[in-house]
C-alpha positions in Angstrom: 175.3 34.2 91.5 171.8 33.6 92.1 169.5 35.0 94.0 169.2 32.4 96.5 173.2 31.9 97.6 175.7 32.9 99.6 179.3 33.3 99.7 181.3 32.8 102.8 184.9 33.9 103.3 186.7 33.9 106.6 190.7 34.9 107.0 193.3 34.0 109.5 196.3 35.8 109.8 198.8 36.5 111.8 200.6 40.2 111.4 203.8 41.9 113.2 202.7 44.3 114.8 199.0 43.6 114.4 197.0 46.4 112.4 193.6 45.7 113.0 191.6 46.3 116.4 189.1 44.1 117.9 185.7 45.3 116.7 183.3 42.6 117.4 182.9 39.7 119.4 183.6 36.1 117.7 181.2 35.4 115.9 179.6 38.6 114.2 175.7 38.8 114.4 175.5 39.3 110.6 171.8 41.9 110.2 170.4 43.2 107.5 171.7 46.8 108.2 175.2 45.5 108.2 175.1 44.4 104.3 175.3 47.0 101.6 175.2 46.6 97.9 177.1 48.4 95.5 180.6 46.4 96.6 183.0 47.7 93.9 183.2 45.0 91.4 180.1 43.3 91.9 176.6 44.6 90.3 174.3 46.6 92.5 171.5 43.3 93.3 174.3 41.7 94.8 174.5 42.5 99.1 178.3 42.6 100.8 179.2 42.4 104.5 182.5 42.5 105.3 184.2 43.0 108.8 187.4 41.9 110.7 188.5 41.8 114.5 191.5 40.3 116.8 190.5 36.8 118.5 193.8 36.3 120.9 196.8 37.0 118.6 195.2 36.6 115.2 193.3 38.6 112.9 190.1 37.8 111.3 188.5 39.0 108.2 185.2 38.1 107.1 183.4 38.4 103.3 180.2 37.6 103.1 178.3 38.0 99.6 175.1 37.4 99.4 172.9 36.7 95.9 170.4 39.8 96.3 171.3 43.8 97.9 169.1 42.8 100.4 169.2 38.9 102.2 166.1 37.7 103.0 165.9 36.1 106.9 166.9 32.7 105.6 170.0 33.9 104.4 170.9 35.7 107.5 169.7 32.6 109.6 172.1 30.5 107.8 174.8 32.9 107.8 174.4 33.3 111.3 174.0 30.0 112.1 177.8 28.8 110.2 179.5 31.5 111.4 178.6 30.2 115.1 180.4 26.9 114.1 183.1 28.2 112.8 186.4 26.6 115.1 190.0 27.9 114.9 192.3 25.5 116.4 
């Protein structure tokens, strides 16, 4: 992974009961605060968010892996910026 990318993941799922709690509105606000290097597996230059939350009855999970431990404002621009069109029919 260079530098320059990112890696987007986001999960849909639907579990009986439901484990996970909403903890942030849809979409996250992905900052620089909120990624941390160091993800187990991945070298330390590489930068992890990683969050999930309820939208109605389904659960979300969201991986984000970005090509440095710290993104620069592009990358959190686009992040940002895919995550807001991001639809779940």
């Amino acid at each position: 992974m260079s530098p320059g990318d990112i890696g987007l993941q986001v999960t849909l799922g639907t579990e009986h009961p439901m484990r996970i709690r909403r903890s942030f509105a849809w979409p996250p606000r992905v900052r620089r605060r909120n990624v941390h290097a160091g993800f187990e597996g991945l070298p330390g230059r590489i930068g992890v968010y990683q969050g999930s939350t309820r939208i109605g009855a389904r659960e979300i999970f969201v991986l984000i892996v970005f090509g440095r431990a710290r993104p620069t404002d592009r990358q959190l621009q686009r992040t940002n910026e895919e995550l807001r069109r991001a639809r779940f029919g």
